[in-house]
HTML snippet that shows the backbone in 3Dmol.js (N, CA, C, O; Angstrom):
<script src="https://3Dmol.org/build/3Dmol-min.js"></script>
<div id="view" style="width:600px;height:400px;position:relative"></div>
<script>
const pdb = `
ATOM      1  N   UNK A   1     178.952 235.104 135.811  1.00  0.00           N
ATOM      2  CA  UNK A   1     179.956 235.203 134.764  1.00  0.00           C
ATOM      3  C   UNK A   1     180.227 233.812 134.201  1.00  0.00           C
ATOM      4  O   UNK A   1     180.670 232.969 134.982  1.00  0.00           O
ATOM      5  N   UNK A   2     180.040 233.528 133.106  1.00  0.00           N
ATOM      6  CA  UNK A   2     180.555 232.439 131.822  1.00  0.00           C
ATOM      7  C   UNK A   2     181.529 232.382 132.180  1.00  0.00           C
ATOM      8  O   UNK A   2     182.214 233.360 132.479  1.00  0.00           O
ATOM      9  N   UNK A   3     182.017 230.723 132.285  1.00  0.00           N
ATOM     10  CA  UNK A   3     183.228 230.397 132.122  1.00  0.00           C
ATOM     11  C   UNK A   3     183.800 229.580 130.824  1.00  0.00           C
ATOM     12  O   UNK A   3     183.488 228.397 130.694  1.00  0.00           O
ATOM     13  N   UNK A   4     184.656 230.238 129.848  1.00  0.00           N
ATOM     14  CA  UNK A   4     185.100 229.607 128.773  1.00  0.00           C
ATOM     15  C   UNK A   4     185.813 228.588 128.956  1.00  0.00           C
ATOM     16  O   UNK A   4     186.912 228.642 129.508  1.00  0.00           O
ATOM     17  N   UNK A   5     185.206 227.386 128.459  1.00  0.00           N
ATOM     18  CA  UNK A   5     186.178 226.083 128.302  1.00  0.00           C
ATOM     19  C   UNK A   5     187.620 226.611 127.864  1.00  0.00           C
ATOM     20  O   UNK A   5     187.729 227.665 127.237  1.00  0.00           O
ATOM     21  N   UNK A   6     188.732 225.824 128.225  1.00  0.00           N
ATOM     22  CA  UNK A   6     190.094 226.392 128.135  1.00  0.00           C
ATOM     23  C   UNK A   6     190.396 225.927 126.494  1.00  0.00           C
ATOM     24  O   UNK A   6     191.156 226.592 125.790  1.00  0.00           O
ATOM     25  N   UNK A   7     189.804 224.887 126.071  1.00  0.00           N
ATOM     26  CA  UNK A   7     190.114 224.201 125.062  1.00  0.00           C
ATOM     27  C   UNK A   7     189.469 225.363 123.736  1.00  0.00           C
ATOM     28  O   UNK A   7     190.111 225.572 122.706  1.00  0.00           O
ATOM     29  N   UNK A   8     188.287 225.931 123.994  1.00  0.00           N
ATOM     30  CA  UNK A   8     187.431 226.782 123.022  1.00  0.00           C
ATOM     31  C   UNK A   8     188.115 227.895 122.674  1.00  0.00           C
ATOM     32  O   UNK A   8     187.915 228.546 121.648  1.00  0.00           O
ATOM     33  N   UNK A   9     189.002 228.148 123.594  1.00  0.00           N
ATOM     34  CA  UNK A   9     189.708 229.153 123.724  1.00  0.00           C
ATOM     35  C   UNK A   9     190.925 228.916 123.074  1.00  0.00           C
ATOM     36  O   UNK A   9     191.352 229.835 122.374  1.00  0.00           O
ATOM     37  N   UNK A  10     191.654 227.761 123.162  1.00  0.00           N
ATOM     38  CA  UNK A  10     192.713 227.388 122.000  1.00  0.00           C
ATOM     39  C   UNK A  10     192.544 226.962 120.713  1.00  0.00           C
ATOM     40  O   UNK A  10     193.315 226.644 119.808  1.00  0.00           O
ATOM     41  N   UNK A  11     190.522 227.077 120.927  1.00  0.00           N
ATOM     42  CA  UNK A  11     190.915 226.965 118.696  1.00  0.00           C
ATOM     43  C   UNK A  11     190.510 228.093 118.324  1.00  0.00           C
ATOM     44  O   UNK A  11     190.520 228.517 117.168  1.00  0.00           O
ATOM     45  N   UNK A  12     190.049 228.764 119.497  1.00  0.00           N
ATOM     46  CA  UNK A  12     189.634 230.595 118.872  1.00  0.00           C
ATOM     47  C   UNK A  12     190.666 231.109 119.038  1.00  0.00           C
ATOM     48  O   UNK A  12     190.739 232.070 118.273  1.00  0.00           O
ATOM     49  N   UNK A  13     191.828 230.972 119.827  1.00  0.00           N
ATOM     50  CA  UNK A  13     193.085 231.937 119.672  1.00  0.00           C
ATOM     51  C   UNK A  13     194.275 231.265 119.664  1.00  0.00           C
ATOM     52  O   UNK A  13     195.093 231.160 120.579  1.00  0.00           O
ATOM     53  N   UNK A  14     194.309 230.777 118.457  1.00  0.00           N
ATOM     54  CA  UNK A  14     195.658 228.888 118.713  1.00  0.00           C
ATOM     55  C   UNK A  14     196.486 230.291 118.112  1.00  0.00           C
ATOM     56  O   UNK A  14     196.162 231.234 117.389  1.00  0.00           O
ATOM     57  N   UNK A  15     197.935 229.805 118.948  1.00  0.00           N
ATOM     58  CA  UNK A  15     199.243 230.856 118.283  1.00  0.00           C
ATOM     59  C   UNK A  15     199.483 230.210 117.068  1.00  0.00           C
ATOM     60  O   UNK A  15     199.894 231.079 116.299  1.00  0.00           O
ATOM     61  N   UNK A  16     199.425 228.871 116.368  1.00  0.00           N
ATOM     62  CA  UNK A  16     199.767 228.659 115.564  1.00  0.00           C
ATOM     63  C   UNK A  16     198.989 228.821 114.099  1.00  0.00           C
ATOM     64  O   UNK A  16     199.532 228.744 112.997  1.00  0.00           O
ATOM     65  N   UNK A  17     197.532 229.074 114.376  1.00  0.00           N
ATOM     66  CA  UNK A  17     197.323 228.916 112.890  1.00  0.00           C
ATOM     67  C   UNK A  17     196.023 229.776 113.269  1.00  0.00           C
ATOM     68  O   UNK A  17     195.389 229.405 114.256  1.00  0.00           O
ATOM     69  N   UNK A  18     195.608 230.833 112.597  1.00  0.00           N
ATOM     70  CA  UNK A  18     194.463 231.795 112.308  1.00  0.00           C
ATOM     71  C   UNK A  18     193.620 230.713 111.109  1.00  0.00           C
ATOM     72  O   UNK A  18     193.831 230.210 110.005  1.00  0.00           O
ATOM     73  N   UNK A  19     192.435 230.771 112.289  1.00  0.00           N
ATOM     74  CA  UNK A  19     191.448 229.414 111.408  1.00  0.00           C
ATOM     75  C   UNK A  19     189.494 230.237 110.977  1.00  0.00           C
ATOM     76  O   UNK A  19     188.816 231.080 111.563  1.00  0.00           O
ATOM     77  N   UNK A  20     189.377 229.806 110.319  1.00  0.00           N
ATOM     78  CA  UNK A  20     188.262 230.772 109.743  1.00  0.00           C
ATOM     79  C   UNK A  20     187.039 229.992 110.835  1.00  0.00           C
ATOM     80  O   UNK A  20     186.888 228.803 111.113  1.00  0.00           O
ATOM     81  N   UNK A  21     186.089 231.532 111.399  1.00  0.00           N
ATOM     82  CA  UNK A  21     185.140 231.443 112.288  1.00  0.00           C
ATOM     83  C   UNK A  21     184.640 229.845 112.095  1.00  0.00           C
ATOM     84  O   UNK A  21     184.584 229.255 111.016  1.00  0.00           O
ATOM     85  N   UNK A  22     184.407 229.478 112.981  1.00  0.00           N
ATOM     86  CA  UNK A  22     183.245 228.100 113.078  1.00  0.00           C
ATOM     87  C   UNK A  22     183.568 227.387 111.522  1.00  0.00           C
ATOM     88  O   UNK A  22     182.720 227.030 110.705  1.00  0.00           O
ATOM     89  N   UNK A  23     184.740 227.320 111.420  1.00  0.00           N
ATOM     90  CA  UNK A  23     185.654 226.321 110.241  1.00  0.00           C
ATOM     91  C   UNK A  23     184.556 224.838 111.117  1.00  0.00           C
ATOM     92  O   UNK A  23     183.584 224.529 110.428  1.00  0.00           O
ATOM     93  N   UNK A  24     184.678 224.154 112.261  1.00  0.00           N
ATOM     94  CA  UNK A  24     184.490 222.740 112.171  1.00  0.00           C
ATOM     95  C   UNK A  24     183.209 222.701 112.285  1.00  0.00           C
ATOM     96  O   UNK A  24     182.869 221.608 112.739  1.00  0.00           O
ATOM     97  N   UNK A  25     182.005 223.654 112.006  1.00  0.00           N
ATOM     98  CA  UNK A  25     180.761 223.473 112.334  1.00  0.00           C
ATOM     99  C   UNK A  25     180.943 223.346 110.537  1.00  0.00           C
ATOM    100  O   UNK A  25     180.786 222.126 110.578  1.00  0.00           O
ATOM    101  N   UNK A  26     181.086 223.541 109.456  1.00  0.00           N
ATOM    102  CA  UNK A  26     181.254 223.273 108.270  1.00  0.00           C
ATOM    103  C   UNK A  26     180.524 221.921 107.916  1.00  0.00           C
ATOM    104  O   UNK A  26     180.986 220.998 108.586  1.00  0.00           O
ATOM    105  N   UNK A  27     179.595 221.567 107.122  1.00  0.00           N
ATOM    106  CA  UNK A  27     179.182 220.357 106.635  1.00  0.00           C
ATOM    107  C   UNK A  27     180.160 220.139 105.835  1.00  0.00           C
ATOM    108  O   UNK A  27     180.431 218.945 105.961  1.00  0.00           O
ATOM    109  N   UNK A  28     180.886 220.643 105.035  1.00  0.00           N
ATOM    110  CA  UNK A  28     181.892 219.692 104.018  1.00  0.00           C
ATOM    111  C   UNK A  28     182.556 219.234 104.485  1.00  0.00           C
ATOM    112  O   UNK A  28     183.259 220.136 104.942  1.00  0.00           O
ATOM    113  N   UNK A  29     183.129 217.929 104.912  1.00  0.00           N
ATOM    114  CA  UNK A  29     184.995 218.147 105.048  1.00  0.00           C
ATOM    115  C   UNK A  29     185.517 218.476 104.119  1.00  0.00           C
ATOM    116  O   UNK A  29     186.300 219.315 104.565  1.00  0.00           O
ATOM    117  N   UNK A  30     185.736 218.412 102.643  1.00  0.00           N
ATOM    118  CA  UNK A  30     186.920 219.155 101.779  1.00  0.00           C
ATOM    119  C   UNK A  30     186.359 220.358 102.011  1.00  0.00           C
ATOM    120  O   UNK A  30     185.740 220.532 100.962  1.00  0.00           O
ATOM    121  N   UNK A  31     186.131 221.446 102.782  1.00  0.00           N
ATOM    122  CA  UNK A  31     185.913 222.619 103.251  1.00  0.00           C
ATOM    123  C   UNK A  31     186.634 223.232 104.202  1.00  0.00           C
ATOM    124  O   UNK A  31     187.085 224.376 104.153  1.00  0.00           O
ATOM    125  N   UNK A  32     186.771 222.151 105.395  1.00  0.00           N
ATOM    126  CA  UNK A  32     187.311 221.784 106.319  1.00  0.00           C
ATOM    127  C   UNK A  32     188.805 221.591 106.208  1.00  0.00           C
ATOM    128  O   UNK A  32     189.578 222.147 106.988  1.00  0.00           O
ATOM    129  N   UNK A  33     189.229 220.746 105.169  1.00  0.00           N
ATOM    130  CA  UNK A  33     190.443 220.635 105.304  1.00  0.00           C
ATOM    131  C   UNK A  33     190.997 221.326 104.188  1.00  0.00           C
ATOM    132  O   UNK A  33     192.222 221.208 104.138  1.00  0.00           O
ATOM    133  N   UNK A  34     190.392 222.148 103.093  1.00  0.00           N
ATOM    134  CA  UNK A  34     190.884 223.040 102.701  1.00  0.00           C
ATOM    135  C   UNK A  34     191.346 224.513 103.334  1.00  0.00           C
ATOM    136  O   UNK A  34     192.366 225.093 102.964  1.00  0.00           O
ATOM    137  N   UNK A  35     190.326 225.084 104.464  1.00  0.00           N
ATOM    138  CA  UNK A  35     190.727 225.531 105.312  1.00  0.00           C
ATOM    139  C   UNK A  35     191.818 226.078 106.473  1.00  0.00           C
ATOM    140  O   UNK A  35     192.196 227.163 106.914  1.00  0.00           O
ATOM    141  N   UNK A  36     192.064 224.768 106.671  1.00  0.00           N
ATOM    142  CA  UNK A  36     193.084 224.261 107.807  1.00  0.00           C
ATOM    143  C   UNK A  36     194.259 224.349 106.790  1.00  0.00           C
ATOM    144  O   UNK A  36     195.278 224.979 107.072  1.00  0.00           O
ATOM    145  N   UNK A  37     194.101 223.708 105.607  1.00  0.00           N
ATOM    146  CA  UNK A  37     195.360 223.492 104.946  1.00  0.00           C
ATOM    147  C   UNK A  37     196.107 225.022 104.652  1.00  0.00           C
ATOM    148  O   UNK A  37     197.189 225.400 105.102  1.00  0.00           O
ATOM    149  N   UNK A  38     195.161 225.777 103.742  1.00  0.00           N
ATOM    150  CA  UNK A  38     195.480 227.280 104.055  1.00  0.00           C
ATOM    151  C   UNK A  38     195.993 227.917 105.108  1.00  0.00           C
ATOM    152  O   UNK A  38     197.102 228.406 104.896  1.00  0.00           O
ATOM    153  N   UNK A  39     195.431 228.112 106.458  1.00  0.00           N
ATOM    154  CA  UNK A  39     195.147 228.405 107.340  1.00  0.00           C
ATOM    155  C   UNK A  39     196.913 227.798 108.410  1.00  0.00           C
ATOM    156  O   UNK A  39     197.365 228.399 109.385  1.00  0.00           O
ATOM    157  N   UNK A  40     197.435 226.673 107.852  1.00  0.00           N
ATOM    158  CA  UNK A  40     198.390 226.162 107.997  1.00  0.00           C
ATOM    159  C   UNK A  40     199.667 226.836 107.091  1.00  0.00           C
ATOM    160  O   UNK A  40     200.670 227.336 107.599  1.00  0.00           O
ATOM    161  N   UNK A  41     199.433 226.747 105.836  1.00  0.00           N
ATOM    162  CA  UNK A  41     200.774 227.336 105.184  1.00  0.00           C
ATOM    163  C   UNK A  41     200.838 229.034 104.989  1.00  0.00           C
ATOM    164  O   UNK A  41     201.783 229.354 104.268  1.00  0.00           O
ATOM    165  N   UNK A  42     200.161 229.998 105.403  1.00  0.00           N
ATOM    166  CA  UNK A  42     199.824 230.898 105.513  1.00  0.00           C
ATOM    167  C   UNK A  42     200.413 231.410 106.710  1.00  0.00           C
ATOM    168  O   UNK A  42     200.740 232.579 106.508  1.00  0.00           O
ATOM    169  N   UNK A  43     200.730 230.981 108.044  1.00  0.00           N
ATOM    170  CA  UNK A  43     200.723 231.103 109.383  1.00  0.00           C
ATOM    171  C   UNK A  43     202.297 231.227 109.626  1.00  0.00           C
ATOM    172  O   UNK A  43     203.164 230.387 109.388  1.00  0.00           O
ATOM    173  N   UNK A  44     202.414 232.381 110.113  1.00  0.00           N
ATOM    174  CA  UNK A  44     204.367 232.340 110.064  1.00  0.00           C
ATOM    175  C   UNK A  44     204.398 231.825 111.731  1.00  0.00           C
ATOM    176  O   UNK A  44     205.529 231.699 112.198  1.00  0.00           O
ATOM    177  N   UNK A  45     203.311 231.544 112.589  1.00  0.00           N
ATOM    178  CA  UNK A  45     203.793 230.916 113.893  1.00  0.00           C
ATOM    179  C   UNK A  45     203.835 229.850 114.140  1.00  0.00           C
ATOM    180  O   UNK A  45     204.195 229.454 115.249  1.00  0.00           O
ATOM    181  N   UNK A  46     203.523 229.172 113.300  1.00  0.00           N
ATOM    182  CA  UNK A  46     203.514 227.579 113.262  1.00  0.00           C
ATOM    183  C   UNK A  46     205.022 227.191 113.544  1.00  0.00           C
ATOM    184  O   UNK A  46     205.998 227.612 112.924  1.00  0.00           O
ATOM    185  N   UNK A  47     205.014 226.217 114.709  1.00  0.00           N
ATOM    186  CA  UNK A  47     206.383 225.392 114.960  1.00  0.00           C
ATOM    187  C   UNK A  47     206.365 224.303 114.098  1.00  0.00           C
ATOM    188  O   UNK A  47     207.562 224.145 113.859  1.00  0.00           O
ATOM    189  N   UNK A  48     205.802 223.522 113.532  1.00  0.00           N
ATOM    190  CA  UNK A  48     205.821 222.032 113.016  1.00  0.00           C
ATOM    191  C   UNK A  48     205.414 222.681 111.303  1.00  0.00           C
ATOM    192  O   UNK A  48     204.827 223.750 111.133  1.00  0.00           O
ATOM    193  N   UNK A  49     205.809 221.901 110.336  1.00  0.00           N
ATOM    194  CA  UNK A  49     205.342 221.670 108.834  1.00  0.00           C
ATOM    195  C   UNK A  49     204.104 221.901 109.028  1.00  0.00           C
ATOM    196  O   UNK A  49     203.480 221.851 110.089  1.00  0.00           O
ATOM    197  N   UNK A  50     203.665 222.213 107.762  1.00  0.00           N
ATOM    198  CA  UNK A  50     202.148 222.506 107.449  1.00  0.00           C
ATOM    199  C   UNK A  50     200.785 221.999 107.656  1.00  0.00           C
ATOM    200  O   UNK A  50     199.728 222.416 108.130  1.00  0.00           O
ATOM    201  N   UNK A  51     201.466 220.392 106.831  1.00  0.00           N
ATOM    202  CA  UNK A  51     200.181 219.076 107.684  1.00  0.00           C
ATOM    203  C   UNK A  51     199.945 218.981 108.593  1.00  0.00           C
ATOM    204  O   UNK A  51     198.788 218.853 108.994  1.00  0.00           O
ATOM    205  N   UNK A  52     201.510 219.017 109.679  1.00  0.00           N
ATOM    206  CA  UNK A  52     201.473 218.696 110.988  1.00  0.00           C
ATOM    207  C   UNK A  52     200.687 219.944 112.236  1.00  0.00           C
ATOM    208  O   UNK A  52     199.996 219.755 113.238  1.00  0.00           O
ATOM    209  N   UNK A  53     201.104 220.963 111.699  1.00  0.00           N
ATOM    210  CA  UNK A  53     199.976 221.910 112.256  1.00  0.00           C
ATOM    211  C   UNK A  53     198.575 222.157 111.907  1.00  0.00           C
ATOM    212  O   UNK A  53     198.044 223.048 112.570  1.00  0.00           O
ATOM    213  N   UNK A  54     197.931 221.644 111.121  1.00  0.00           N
ATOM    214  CA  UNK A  54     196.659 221.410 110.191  1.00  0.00           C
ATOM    215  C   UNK A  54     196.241 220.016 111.052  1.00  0.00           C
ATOM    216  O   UNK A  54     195.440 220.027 111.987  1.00  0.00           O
ATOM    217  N   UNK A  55     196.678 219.267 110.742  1.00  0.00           N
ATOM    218  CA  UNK A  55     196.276 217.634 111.150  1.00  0.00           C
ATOM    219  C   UNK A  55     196.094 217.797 112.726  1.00  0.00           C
ATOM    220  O   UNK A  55     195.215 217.080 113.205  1.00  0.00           O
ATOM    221  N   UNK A  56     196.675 218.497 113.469  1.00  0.00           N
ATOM    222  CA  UNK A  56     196.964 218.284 115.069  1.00  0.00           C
ATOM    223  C   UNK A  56     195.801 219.308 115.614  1.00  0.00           C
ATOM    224  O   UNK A  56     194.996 218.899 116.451  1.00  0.00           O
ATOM    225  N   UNK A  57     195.742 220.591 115.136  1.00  0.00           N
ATOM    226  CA  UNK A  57     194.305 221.471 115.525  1.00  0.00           C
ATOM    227  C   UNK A  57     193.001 220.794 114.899  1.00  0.00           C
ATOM    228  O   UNK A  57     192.029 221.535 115.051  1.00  0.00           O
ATOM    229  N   UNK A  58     192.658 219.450 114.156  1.00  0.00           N
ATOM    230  CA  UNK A  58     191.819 218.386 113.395  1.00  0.00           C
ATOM    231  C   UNK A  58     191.459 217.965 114.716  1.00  0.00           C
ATOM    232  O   UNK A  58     190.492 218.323 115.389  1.00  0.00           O
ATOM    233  N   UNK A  59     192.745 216.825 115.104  1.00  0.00           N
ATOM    234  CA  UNK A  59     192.973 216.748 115.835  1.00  0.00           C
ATOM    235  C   UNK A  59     192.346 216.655 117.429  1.00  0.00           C
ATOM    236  O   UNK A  59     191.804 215.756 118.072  1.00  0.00           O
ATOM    237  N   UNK A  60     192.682 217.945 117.687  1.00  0.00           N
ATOM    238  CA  UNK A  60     192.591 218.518 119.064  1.00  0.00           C
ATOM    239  C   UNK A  60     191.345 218.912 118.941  1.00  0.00           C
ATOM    240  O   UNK A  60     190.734 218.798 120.003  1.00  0.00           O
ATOM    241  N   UNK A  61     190.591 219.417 117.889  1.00  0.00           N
ATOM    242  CA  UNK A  61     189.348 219.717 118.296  1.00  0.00           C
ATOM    243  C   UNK A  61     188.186 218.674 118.091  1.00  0.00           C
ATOM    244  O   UNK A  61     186.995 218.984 118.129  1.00  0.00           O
ATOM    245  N   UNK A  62     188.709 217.282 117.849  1.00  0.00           N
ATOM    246  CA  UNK A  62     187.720 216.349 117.839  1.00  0.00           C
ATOM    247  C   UNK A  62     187.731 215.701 119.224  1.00  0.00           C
ATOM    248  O   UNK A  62     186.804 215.399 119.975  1.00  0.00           O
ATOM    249  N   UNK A  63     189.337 215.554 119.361  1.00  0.00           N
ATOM    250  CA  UNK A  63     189.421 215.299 120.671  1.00  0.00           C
ATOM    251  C   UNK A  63     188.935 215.816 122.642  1.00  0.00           C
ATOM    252  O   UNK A  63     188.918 215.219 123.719  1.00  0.00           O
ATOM    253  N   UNK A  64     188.562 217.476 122.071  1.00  0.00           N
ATOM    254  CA  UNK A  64     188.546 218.437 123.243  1.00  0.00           C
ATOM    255  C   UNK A  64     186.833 218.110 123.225  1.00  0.00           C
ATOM    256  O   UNK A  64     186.111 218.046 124.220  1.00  0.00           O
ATOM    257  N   UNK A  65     186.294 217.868 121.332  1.00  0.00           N
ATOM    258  CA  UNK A  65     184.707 217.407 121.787  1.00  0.00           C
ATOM    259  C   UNK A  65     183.888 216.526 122.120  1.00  0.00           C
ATOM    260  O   UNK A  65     182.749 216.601 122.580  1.00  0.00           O
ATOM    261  N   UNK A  66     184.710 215.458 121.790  1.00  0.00           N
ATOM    262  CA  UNK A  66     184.585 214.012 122.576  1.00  0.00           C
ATOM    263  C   UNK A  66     183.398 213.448 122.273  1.00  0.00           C
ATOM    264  O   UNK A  66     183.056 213.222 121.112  1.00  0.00           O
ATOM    265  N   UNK A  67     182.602 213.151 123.422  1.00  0.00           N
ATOM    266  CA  UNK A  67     181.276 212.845 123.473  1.00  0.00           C
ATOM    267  C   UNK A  67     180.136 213.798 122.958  1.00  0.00           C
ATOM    268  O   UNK A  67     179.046 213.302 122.669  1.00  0.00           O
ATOM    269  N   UNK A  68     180.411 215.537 122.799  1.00  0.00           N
ATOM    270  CA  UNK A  68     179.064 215.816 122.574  1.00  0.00           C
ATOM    271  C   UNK A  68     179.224 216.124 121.018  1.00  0.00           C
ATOM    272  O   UNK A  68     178.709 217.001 120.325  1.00  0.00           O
ATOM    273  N   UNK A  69     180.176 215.031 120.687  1.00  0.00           N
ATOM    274  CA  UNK A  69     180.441 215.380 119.077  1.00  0.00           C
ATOM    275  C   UNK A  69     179.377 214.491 118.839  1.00  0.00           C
ATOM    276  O   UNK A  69     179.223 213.645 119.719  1.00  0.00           O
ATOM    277  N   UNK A  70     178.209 214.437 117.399  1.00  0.00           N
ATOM    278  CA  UNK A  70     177.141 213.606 117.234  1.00  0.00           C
ATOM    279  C   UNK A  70     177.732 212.802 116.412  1.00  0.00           C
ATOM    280  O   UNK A  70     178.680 213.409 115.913  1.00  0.00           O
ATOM    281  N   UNK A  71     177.628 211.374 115.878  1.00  0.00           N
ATOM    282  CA  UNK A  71     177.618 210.691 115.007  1.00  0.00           C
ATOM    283  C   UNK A  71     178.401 211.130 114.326  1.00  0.00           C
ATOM    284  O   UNK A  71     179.625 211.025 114.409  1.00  0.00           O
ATOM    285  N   UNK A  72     177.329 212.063 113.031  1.00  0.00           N
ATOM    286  CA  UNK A  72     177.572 212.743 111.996  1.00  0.00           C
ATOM    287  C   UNK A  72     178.304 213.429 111.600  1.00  0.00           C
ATOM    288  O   UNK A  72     178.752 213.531 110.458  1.00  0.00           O
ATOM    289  N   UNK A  73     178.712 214.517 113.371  1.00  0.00           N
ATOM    290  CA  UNK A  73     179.646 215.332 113.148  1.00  0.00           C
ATOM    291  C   UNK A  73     180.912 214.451 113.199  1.00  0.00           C
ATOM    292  O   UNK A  73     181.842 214.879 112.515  1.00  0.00           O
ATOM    293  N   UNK A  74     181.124 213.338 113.855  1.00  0.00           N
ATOM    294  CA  UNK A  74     182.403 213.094 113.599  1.00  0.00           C
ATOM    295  C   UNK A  74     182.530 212.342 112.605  1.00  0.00           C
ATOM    296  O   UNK A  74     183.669 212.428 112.146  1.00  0.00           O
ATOM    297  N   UNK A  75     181.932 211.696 112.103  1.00  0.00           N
ATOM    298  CA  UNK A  75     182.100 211.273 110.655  1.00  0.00           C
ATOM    299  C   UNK A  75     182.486 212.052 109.616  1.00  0.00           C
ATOM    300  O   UNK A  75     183.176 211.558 108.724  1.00  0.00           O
ATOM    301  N   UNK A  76     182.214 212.989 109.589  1.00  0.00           N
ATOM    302  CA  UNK A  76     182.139 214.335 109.032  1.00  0.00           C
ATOM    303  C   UNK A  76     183.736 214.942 109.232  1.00  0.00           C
ATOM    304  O   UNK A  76     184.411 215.292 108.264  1.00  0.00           O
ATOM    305  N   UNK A  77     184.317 215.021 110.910  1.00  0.00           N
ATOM    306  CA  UNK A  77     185.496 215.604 110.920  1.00  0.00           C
ATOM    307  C   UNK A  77     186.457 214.412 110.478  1.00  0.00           C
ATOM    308  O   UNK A  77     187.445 214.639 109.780  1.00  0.00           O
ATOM    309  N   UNK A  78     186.081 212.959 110.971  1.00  0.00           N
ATOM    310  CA  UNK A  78     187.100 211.987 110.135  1.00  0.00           C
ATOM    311  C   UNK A  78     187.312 212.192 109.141  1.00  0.00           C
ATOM    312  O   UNK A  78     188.520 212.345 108.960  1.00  0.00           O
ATOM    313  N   UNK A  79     186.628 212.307 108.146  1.00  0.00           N
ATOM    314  CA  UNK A  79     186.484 212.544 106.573  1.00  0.00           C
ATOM    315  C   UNK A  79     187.654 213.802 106.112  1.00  0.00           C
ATOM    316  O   UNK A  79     188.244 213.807 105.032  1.00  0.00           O
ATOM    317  N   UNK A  80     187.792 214.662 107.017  1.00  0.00           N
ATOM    318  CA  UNK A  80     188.302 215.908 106.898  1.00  0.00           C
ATOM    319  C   UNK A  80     189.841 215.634 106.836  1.00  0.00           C
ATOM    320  O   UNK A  80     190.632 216.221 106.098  1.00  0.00           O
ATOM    321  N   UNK A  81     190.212 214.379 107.975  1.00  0.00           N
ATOM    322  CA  UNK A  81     190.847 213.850 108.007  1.00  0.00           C
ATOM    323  C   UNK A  81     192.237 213.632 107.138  1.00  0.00           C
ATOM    324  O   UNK A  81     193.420 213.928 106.973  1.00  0.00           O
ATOM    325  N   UNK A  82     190.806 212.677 106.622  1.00  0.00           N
ATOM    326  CA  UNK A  82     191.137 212.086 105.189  1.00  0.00           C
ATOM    327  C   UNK A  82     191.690 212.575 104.291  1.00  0.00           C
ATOM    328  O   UNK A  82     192.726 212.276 103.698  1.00  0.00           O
ATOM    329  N   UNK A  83     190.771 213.591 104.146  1.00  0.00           N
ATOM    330  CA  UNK A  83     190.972 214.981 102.820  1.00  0.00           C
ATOM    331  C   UNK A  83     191.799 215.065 103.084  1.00  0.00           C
ATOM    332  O   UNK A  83     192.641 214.705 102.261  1.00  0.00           O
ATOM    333  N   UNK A  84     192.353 215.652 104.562  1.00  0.00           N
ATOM    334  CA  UNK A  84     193.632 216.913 104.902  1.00  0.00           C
ATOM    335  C   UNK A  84     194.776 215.529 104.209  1.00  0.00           C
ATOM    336  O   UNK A  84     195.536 215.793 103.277  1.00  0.00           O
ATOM    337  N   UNK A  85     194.730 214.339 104.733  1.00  0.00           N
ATOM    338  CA  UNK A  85     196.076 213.585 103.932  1.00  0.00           C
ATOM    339  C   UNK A  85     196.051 213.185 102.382  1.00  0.00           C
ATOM    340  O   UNK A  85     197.093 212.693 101.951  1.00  0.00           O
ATOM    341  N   UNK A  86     195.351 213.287 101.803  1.00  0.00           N
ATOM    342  CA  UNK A  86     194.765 213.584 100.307  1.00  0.00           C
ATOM    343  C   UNK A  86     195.951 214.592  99.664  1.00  0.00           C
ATOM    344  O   UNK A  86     197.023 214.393  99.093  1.00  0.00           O
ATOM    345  N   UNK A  87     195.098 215.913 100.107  1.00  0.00           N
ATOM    346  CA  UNK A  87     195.622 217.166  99.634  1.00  0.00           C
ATOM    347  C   UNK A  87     197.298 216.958 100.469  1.00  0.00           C
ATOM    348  O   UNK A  87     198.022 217.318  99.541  1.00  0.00           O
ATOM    349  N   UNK A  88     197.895 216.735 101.192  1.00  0.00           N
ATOM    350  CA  UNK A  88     199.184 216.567 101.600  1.00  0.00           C
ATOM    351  C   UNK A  88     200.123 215.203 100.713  1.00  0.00           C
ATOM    352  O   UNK A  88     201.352 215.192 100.636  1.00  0.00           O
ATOM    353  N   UNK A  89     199.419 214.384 100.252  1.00  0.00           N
ATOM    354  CA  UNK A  89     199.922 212.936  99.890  1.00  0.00           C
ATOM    355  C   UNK A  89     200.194 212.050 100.694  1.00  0.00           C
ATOM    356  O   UNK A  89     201.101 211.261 100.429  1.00  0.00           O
ATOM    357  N   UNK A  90     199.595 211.976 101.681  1.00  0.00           N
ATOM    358  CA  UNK A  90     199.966 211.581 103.138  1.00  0.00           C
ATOM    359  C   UNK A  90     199.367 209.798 102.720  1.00  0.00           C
ATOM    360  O   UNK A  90     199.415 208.914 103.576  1.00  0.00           O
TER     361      UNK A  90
END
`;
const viewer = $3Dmol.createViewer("view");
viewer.addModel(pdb, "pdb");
viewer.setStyle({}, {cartoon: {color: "spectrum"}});
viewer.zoomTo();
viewer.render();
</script>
């Protein structure tokens, strides 16, 4: 029997924000953080403002992938970053 990482499991079933399938496997970031941004003001379980629940599941899932994130991909989720404070005015 598979054991699910605990972390895979909090961006496939986060109480706070319903996030579209394999959102961070996405080559765009403005894809990415259009996404999340939706995916954020849309969500009536969110405890924190919109950015702040958007920015923190960014976040957490760059953080939970650490090392077997490649290069690219995290360049890629930085960027998303970016966007997400763009589209906020951050």
């Amino acid at each position: 029997m598979a054991m699910t990482k605990w972390s895979a499991k909090v961006t496939r079933n986060s109480d706070a924000l319903d996030l579209t399938p394999r959102i961070f496997a996405s080559s765009n970031p403005k894809t990415i953080a259009r996404s999340l941004r939706r995916s954020a003001e849309t969500s009536t379980r969110r405890k924190a403002e919109p950015f702040r629940s958007a920015m923190s599941m960014l976040t957490f899932y760059i953080n939970r992938a650490g090392k077997n994130l490649s290069p690219v991909q995290k360049h890629k989720l930085e960027a998303a970053k970016r966007e997400l404070r763009r589209l906020y005015n951050r």
